[in-house]
N, C-alpha and C positions, 0 to 999 in steps of 0.2 A: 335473535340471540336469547338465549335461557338465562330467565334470570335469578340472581346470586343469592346464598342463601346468608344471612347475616350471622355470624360465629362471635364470640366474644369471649376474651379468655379474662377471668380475674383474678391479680396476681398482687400479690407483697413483694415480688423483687427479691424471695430467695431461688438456690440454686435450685428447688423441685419445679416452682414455680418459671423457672426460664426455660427447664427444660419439657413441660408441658407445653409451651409457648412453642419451643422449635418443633416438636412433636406436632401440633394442629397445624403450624404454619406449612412445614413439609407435606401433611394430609391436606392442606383445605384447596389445595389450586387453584386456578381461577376463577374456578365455580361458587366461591365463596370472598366476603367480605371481613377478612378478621379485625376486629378492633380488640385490645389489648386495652382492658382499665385495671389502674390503679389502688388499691383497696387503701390504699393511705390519704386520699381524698375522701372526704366526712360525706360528701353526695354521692360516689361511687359507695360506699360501703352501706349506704342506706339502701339504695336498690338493690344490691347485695343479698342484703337480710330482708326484703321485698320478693327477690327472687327466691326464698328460702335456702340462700347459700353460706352453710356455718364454718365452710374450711378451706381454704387455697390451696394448690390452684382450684379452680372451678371455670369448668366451660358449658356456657348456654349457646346453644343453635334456636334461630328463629323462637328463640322467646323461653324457650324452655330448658330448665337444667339437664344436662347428661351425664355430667360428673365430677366430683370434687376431690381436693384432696388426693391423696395419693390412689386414689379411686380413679384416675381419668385414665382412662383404658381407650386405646388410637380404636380397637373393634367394635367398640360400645357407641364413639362417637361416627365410625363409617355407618353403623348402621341405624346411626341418627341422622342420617343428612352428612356428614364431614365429606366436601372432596367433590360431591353431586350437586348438579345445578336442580333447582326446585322443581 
C-alpha cells in the first residue's frame, strides 16, 4: 500500500475557509491524510506563522505551503501532491 501524503488545511471557521476545506477534502481521497487546524488555537497559529502562513484559508501538503487565502486553487494543490499517494 502507498503511503499517504499528509494535507493540512488552516482555517478560522469562515465560510471561504469551509469551503476550501470541502474543496481539499473532495480532492485529497484516500491517498491522503487531511487534518484540518484551527487558527483560533495560540499553538496552531504559531506554527502557522512558522510555516510562513499570513492568510486563511491556507493548505500545506507534506510540509510545505501551496496556498493561502483566497489563493488556494484545487490545480495548484493536484499539482502539489493533492489526491496522489507519495
Amino acid at each position: 500500500m502507498a503511503a499517504t501524503r499528509k494535507v493540512e488545511v488552516f482555517s478560522a471557521g469562515c465560510a471561504v475557509c469551509e469551503q476550501a476545506i470541502e474543496m481539499v477534502r473532495n480532492a485529497a481521497r484516500s491517498s491522503c491524510e487531511l487534518i484540518v487546524h484551527d487558527m483560533k488555537d495560540a499553538r496552531i497559529a504559531e506554527r502557522a506563522k512558522s510555516l510562513g502562513i499570513h492568510s486563511v484559508p491556507a493548505v500545506v501538503i507534506d510540509g510545505k505551503l501551496v496556498g493561502s487565502g483566497r489563493g488556494v486553487d484545487e490545480q495548484a494543490l493536484r499539482a502539489a501532491g493533492l489526491g496522489q499517494p507519495l
